[in-house]
C-alpha atoms as one frame of an Amber mdcrd trajectory, in Angstrom:
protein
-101.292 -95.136 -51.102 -98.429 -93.487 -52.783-100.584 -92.195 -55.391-103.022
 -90.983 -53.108-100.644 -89.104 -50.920 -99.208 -87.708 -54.779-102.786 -85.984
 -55.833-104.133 -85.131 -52.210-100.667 -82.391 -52.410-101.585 -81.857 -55.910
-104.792 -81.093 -54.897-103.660 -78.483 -51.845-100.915 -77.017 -54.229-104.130
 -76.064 -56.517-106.146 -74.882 -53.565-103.425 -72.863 -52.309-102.686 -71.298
 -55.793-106.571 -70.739 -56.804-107.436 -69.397 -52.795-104.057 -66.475 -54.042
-106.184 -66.105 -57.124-109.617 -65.626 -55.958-109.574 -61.751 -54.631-107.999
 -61.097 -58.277-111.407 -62.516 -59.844-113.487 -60.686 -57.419-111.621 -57.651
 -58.217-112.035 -58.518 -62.592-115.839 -59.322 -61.846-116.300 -56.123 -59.918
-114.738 -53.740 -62.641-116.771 -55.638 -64.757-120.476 -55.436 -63.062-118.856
 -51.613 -62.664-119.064 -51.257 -66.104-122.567 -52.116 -66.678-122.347 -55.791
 -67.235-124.765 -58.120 -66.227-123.390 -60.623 -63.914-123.352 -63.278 -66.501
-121.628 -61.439 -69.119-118.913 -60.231 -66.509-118.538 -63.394 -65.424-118.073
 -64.676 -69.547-115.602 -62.029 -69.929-113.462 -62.633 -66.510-113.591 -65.939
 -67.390-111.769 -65.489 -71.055-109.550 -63.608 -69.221-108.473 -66.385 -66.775
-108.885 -68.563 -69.608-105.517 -67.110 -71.657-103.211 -66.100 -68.305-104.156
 -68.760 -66.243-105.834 -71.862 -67.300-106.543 -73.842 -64.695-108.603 -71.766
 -62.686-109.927 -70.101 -66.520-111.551 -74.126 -66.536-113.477 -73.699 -63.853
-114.924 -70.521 -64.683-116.129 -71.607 -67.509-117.797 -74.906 -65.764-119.668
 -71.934 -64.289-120.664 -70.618 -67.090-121.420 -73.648 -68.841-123.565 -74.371
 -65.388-125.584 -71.241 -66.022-126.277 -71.650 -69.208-127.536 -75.059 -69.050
-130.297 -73.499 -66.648-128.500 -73.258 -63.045-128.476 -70.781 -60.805-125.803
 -68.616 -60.594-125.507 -69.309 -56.972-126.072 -73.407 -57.269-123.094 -73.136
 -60.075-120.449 -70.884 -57.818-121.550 -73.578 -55.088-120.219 -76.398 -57.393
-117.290 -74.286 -58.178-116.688 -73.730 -54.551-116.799 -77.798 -53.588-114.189
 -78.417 -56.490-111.836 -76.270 -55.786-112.409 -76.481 -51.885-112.416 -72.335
 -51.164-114.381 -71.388 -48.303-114.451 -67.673 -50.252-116.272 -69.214 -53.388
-119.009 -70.994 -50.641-118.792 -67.352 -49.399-119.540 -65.589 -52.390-122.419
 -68.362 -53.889-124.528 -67.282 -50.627-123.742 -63.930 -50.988-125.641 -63.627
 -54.825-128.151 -65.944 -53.107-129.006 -63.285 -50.419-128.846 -60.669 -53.103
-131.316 -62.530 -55.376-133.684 -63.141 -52.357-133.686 -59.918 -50.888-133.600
 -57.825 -54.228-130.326 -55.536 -53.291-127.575 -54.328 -55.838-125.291 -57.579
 -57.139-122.475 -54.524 -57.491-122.753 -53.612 -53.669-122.385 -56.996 -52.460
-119.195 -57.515 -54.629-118.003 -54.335 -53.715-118.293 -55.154 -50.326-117.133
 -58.355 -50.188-113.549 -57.962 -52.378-112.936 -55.553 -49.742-113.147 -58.077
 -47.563-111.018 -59.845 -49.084-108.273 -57.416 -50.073-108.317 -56.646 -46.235
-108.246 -60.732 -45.110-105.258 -60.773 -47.592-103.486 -57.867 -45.676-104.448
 -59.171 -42.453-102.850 -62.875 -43.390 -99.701 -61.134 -44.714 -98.994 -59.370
 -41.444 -99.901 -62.520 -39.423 -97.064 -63.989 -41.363 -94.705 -61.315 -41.287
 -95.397 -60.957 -37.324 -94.527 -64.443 -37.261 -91.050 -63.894 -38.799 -88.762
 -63.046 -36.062 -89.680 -65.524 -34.070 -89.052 -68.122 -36.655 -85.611 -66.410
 -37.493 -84.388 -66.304 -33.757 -83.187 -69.720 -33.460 -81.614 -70.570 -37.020
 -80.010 -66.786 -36.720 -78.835 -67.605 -33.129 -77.327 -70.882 -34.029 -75.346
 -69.244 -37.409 -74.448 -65.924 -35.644 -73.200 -66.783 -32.372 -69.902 -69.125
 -32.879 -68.953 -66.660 -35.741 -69.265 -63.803 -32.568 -67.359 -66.774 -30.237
 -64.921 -66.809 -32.891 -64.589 -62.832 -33.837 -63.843 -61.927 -29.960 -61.681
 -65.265 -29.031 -59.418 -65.369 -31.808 -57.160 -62.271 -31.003 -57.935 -62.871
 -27.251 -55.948 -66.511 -27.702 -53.320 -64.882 -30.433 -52.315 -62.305 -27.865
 -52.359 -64.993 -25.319 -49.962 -67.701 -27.481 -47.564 -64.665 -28.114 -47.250
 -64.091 -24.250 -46.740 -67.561 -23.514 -44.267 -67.918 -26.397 -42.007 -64.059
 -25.567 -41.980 -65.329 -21.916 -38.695 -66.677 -20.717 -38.113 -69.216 -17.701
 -36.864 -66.970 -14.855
């Protein structure tokens, strides 16, 4: 059970640290198809790219690749991708070049259009977060900063008090 409970946080760390990384490789494989690449060969070179800064998620890349060349559909290999790593964006994206294949529209539109969805779910989650902020830092800021205030305004108040009580003589 112990072990269990050890790889399922492994296992979200990685999600949580591949789901940061994802808009990044939508951004690589744009420039990329931008250049004149095919989708294959952008996806080859993104993936050597990953490969040397960050290796973990470089692996998995290349499963795609390997996936493709064996004979897979692009889309049927970033679906495998996508259950591995468990990102809703990669599910996102596989039926995304599946539409585009059906339908015949540009594979550079699409990924234009959706890593601008991304960039701007990425903005939107960082101000959720920062929104969230003050409300979070009431309490601990309340409990820190208030008997330092107590303490600021009632010391002098009970020095001046002691030195009355101490000057004073029975009448």
């Amino acid at each position: 059970m112990l072990c269990a409970m050890i790889l399922e946080r492994i296992g979200l760390r990685r999600m949580r640290e591949f789901r940061k990384i994802f808009p990044d490789f939508m951004d690589l494989l744009l420039v990329c198809v931008d250049a004149g690449l095919s989708i294959e060969a952008a996806m080859d070179r993104v993936t050597r790219e990953f490969l040397q800064t960050i290796p973990d998620f470089g692996v998995q890349l290349s499963i795609i690749n390997l996936e493709v060349r064996a004979g897979r559909p692009l889309h049927e290999a970033l679906n495998n991708f996508a259950t591995r790593v468990r990102i809703e964006e990669a599910r996102t994206l596989a039926i995304l070049f599946r539409q585009s294949e059906e339908l015949g529209s540009s594979v550079s539109r699409t990924l234009r259009t959706f890593a601008r969805e991304m960039r701007d779910h990425r903005l939107v989650k960082a101000e959720e977060k920062a929104n969230a902020l003050p409300v979070k830092m009431l309490f601990p800021m309340a409990l820190c900063m208030f008997p330092v205030s107590i303490l600021i305004v009632l010391v002098p108040i009970m020095m001046t008090i002691l030195e009355l009580f101490r000057t004073m003589a029975p009448g």
